[in-house]
Every structure is written in C-alpha cells, then in structure tokens.
N, C-alpha and C positions, 0 to 999 in steps of 0.2 A: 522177705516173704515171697515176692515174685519168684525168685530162682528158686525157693523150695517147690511153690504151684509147678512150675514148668519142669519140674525131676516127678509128679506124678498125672499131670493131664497134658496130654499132645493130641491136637488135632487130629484123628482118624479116619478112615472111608467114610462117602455119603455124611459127610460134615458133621461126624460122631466123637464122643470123647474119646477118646484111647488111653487105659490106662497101661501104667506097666504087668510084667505078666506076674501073678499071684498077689496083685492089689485087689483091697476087696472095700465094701463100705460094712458101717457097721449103724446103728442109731440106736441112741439111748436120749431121752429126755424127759420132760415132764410128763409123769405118766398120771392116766386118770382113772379114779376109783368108781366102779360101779356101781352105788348103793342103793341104784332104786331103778325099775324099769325105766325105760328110755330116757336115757343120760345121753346126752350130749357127747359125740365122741368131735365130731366136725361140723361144719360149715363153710358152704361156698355161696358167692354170688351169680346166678344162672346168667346174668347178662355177663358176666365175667368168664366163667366155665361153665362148659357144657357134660362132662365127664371128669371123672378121677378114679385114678389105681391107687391102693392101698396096702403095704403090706403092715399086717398087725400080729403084735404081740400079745399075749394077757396069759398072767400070773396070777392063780390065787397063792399060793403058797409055790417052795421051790421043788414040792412036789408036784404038782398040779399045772399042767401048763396046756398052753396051744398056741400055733399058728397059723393064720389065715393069709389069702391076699383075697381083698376086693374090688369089685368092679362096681362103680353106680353112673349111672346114664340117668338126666334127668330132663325135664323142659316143665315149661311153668303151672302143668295137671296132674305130671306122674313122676316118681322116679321108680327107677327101677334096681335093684342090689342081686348081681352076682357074687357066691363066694366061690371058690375054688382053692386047691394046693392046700385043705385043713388038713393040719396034723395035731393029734390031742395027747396028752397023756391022760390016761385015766378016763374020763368023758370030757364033752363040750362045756366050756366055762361061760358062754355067753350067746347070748341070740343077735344080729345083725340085721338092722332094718333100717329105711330111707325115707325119709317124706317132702314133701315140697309144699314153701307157702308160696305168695303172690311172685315173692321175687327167690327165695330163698332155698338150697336144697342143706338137709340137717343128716347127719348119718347118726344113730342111734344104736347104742348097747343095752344090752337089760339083760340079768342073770338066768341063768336057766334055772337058775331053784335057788331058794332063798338059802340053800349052802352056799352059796358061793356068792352073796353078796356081796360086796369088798373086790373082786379082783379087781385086777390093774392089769391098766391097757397100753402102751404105749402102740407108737404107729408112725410111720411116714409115708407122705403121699406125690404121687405126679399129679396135677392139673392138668386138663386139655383145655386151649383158651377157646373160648366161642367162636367160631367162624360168621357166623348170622347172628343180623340183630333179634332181640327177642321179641315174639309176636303169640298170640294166643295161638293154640292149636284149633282149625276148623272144629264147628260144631258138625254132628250130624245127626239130620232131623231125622223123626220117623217115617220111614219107606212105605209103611201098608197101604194097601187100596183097599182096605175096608172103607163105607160112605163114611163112618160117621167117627174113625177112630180119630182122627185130629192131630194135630204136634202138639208134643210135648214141649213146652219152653223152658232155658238153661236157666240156672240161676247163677252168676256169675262168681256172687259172694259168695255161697255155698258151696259153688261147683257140681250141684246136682241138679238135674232134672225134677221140677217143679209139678204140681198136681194139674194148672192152666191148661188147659184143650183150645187151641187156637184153629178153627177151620176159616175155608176160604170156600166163597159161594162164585161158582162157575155163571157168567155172565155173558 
C-alpha cells in the first residue's frame, strides 16, 4: 500500500502535494436528498473551524444537473455563504444557505421549487482549523447624542437587541 501511495503523491514546492502529471481526484459518496427546505448538507464546530470550501454536486435526474463551489466563513453571530463557479443545466436545483448556533455553523440546502424536491447532493470539503480561541464578537452600543435616546441592551440568548433603555445620569 505504501509503494502504491508513493507512485502518486510526492512532496512538492512550498510543502505541497505533488501529484503525477494527468492525475486528478474524483468524489462520489453518500449523497443527500433534499426533500424539504433547509436540509442539512454539513456541519462544523466553530471552535474547531473557522471556514470551509466546498465543492458540490446535485442531481435531480441525469438530466438536470449543477455544480457549485462554496465558501462559508463563520464566527459565533454570523455566517456568511459565498457561491461561485455555478454551472446549471437547465436552471438552478437548489438554494444555499448558512447559519450559526452557540457553538455550531450548519450549511443548508432547500429546493428552488418543489419540482425539484428530491435532488441529491453529494459534496466535498476543505476545513480551515481555527487559529483563535472562540470569543463572542464585541457588542456595539448606541452612538446617538440625543438626551434622552439611551442603549439598547443585547440579549444574548436571542442575539437581538432588546426593547430596555438603559441611560446614565451625568454626575
């Protein structure tokens, strides 16, 4: 097994794979069916990764195809989902979206129209491991110098700004 590895990866510039020349990769595997909005495509742990690339497959039939790659950057309030490099046949099979819980970021699928319920996604991804420990992202209060406008205060659990007016009396 070793002497087969070492006939197709050798160490390359800037401590890179190197493959031989017209080697390529391919990925097939357990592919997931889309049958209701926001289906589960992945999941990372943010203290673990911070980003991931994605390239994806999705079939509704072997007429009907596309391929994506994407990009999600997250931290423990937002994420965020670039797609780029689509190529469709026919139209778009599926919409791509990201969200984040306390610790969690989820990449989600959902059909563009309920024709196309059922496609199948297959995908593989890179990881970026975290460089930084996780920490909440600063709040920022309200700036105004109106007298009487006050801060609004966060609500953690919600992640939203709360109805409470908190002023401060100059002394």
């Amino acid at each position: 097994m070793n002497k087969l590895l070492t006939n197709f990866f050798t160490k390359g510039q800037n401590n890179s794979i190197l493959l031989p020349s017209r080697s390529n990769f391919s990925f097939r595997g357990s592919w997931i069916a889309v049958q209701r909005n926001n289906t589960i495509l992945d999941k990372f742990h943010l203290g673990d990764f911070s980003s991931a690339m994605y390239q994806v497959a999705v079939e509704f039939d072997s007429n009907e195809k596309e391929t994506m790659q994407i990009s999600v950057v997250a931290r423990p309030d937002r994420a965020v989902v670039s797609i780029f490099g689509r190529a469709t046949i026919n139209q778009e099979l599926i919409t791509v979206t990201a969200a984040v819980d306390a610790s969690s970021v989820y990449l989600y699928a959902s059909p563009k129209s309920n024709t196309y319920l059922g496609s199948k996604v297959t995908f593989h991804a890179t990881y970026a491991q975290a460089i930084h420990q996780l920490t909440p992202p600063a709040i920022v209060a309200d700036t105004s110098t109106e007298a009487s406008s006050g801060i609004n205060t966060f609500d953690a659990t919600t992640s939203t700004f709360d109805k409470t007016n908190v002023t401060f009396d100059r002394t």
